[in-house]
C-alpha positions as CSV (number, residue, x, y, z in Angstrom):
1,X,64.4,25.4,5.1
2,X,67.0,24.4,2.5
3,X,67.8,27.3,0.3
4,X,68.8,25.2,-2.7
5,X,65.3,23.7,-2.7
6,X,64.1,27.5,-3.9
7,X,64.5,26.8,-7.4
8,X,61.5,23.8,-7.1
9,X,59.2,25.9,-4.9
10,X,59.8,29.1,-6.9
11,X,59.1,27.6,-10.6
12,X,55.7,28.6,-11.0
13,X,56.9,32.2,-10.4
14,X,59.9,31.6,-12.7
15,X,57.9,30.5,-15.8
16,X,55.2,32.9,-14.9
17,X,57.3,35.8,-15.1
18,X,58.9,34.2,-18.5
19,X,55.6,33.8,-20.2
20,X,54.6,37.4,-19.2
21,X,57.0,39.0,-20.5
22,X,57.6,37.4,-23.5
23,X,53.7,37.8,-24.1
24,X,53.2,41.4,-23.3
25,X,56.3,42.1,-25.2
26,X,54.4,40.1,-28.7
27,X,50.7,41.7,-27.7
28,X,50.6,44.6,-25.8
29,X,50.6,47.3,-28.4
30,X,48.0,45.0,-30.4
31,X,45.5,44.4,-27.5
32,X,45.9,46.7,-25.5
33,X,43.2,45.7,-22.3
34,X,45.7,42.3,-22.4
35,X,45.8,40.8,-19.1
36,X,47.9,37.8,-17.4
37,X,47.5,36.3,-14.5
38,X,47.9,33.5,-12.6
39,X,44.6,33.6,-10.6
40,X,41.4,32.3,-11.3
41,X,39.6,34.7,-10.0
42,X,39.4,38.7,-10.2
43,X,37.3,40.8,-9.3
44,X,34.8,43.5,-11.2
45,X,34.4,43.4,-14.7
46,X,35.9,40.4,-17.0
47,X,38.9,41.7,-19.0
48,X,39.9,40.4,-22.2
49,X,41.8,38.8,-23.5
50,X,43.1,37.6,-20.4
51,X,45.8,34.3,-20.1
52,X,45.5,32.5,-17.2
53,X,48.9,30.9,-16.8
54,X,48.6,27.9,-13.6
55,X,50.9,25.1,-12.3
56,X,48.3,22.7,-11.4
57,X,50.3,19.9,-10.3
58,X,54.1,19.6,-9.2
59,X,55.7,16.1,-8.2
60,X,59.5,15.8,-7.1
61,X,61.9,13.2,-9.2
62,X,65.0,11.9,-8.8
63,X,65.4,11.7,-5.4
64,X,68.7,10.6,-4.0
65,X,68.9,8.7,-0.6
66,X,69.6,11.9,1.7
67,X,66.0,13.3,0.3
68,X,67.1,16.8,1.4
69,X,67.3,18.0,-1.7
70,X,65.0,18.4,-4.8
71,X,67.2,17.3,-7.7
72,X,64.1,17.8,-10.2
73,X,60.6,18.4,-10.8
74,X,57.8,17.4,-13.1
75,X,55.1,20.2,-13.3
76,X,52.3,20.9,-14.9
77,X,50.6,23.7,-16.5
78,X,47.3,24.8,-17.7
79,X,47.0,28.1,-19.6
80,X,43.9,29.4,-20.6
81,X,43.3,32.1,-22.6
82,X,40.1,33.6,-22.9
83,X,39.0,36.7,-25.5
84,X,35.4,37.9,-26.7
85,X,36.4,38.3,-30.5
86,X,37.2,36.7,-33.8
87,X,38.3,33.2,-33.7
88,X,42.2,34.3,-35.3
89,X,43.0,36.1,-32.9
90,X,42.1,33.8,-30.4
91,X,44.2,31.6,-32.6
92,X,47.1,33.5,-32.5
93,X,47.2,34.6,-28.9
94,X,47.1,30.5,-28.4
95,X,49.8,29.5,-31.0
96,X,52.4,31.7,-29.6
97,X,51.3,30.6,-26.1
98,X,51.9,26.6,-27.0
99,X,55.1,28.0,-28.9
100,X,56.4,30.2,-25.8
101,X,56.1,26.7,-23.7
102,X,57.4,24.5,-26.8
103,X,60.3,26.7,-26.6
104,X,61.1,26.2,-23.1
105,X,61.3,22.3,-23.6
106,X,57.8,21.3,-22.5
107,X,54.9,18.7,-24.3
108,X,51.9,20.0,-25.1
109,X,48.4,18.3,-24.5
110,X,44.7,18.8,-24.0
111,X,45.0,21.7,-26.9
112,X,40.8,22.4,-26.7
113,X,38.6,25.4,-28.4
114,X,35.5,26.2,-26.6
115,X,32.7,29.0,-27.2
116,X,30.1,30.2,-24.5
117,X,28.1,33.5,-24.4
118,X,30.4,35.0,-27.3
119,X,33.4,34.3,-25.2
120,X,35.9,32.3,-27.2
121,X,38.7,30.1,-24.7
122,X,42.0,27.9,-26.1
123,X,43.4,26.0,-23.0
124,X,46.1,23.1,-23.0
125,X,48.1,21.9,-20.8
126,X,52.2,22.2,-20.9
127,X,54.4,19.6,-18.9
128,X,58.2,18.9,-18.7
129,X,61.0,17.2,-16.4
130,X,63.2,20.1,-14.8
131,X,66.7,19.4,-13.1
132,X,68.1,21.6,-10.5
133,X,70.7,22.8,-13.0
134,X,68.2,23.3,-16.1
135,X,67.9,26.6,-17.8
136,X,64.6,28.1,-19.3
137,X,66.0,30.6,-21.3
């Protein structure tokens, strides 16, 4: 395997590990059951809020002729945050979300509100070009 293709395979743990501890650092003494993850499922009871941060799609760029390498990536998130409450506060675990991912360089779509069974979700969609050399921080 080609170590300097790490970086690529390795960036859905990168900005995972970002996100988390940027958010926990805004929200954990304010909700304190707060939960992040990055799978879909868990088991036993539903926790909330809990932010479901997942790269649901990945395509390589800017290849050069050798194709050994990955030069740069175009992922995709979805983050989806999910909290049985008061609409602010859904709102403002969402905005800092979309502002944690703003602030890493990324566009921001599908920004949707939903309601079911007194379970409020935000989710939207976050998506960027990333070079081998680019920084998130």
């Amino acid at each position: 395997m080609n170590e300097l293709n790490l970086w690529a395979l390795e960036f859905e743990d990168t900005v995972f590990s970002l996100f988390s501890y940027a958010y926990n650092k805004k929200f954990k003494k304010k909700y304190k059951d707060l939960y992040i993850t990055q799978d879909e499922e868990q088991d036993g009871t539903a926790i909330f809020p809990t932010v479901l941060v997942k790269q649901i799609d990945f395509r390589e760029v800017g290849r050069d002729i050798s194709g050994n390498t990955i030069n740069g990536i175009d992922p995709t998130f979805q983050v989806t945050i999910s909290y049985k409450g008061d609409r602010e506060n859904l709102k403002e675990l969402s905005n800092y979300a979309v502002m944690f991912f703003k602030s890493k360089k990324f566009g921001v779509s599908n920004v949707f509100y939903n309601i079911s069974n007194k379970i409020r979700t935000a989710t939207f969609r976050a998506s960027r070009v990333v070079g081998a050399n680019d920084t998130l921080v």
